[in-house]
MARSEGU-907520 format. One record per residue: x, y, z of N, C-alpha, C in turn; residue in three letters. Coordinates in pm, whole numbers, plus 50000, padded with zeros to 5 digits. Example, Ala and Ser with C-alpha at 12.3 -4.5 7.8 and 13.67 -1.06 7.14 Angstrom:
513194943150780512304955050780513204967050780ALA512854977550708513674989450714512905000350787SER
***
This chain:
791187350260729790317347560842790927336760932UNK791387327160873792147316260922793657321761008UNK793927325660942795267337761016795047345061121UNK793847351961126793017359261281792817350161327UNK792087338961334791777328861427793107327461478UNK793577319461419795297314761522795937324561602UNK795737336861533796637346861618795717352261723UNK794437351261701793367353061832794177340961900UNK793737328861921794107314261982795257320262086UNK796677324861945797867324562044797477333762136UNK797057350362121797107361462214796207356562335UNK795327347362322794527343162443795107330562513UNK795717320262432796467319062535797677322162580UNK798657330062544799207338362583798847347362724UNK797587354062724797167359062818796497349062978UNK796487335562899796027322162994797097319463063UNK798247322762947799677317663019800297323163125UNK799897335063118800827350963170800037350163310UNK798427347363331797547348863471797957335763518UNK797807322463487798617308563516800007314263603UNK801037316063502802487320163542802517332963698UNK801547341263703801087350563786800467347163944UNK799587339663901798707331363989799537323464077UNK800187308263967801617304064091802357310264131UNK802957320264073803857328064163803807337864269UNK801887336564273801537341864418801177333564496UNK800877318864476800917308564563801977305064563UNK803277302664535804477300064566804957310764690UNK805167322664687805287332064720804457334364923UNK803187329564917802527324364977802467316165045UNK803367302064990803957289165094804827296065121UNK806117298765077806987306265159807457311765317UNK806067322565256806387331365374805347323865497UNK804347309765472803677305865544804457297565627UNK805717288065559807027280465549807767288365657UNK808107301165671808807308065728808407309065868UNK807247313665854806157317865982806397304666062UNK806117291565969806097280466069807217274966133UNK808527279666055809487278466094809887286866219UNK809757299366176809647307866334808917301666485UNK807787299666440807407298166529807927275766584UNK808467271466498808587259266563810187261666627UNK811037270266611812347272766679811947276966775UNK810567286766825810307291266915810267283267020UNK809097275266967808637262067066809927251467107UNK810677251667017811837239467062812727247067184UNK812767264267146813587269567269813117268067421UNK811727272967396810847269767516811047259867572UNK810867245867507811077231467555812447230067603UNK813477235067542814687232867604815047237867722UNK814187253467710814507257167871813637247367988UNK812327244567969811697237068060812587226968069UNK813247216567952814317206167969815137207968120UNK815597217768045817127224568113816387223468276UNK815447232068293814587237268371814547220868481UNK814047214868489813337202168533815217195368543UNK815937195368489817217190068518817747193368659UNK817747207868605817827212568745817437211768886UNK816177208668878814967204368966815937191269017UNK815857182268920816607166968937817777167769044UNK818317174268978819947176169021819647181669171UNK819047191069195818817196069307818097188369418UNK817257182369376816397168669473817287159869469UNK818417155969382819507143869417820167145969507UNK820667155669513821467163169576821287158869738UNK819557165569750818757165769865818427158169950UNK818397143569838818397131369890819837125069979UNK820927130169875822247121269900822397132270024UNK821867141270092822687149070204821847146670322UNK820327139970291819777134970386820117123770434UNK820437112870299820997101970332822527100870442UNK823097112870394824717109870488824407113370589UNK823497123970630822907130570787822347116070845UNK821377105370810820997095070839821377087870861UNK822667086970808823597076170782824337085170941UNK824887093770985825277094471116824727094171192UNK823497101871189822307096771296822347082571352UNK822057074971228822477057971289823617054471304UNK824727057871291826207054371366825937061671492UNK825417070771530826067074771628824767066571805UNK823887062371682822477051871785823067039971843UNK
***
C-alpha cells in the first residue's frame, strides 16, 4: 500500500511537472514573439524619425541657404546706395 502511495505521489507529480514544463514554454514562447513584434515595430518608428530627421535638415539647409543669398543680394543693394 505504501508502494502505491509513492508511485501515485511520483506519477502526479510527474504529470505537475510535465503541465509546469508545458505552461512555461508557452509563456516563453509568447514573450518572444511579443519581443519580436516590439522590436519590429520600434525599428519602424526609429526609421520614420530618421526620415523626419533627415527631413527638417533639409528644411535647415535650404532656409540657410535662403538667408545667406538674401544676405549677399542686400549686401549689394547697400553698396551700390
Amino acid at each position: 500500500m505504501l508502494e502505491d502511495l509513492k508511485k501515485e505521489i511520483h506519477e502526479n507529480t510527474g504529470k505537475q511537472l510535465e503541465a509546469f514544463k508545458k505552461e512555461t514554454q508557452k509563456c516563453l514562447k509568447e514573450l518572444q514573439e511579443n519581443s519580436i513584434k516590439q522590436e519590429i515595430e520600434v525599428n519602424k518608428n526609429m526609421q520614420d524619425l530618421k526620415r523626419k530627421i533627415e527631413k527638417i535638415k533639409k528644411t535647415q539647409r535650404e532656409r540657410t541657404l535662403e538667408i545667406e543669398t538674401l544676405g549677399k543680394k542686400s549686401g549689394t543693394i547697400d553698396a551700390n546706395i
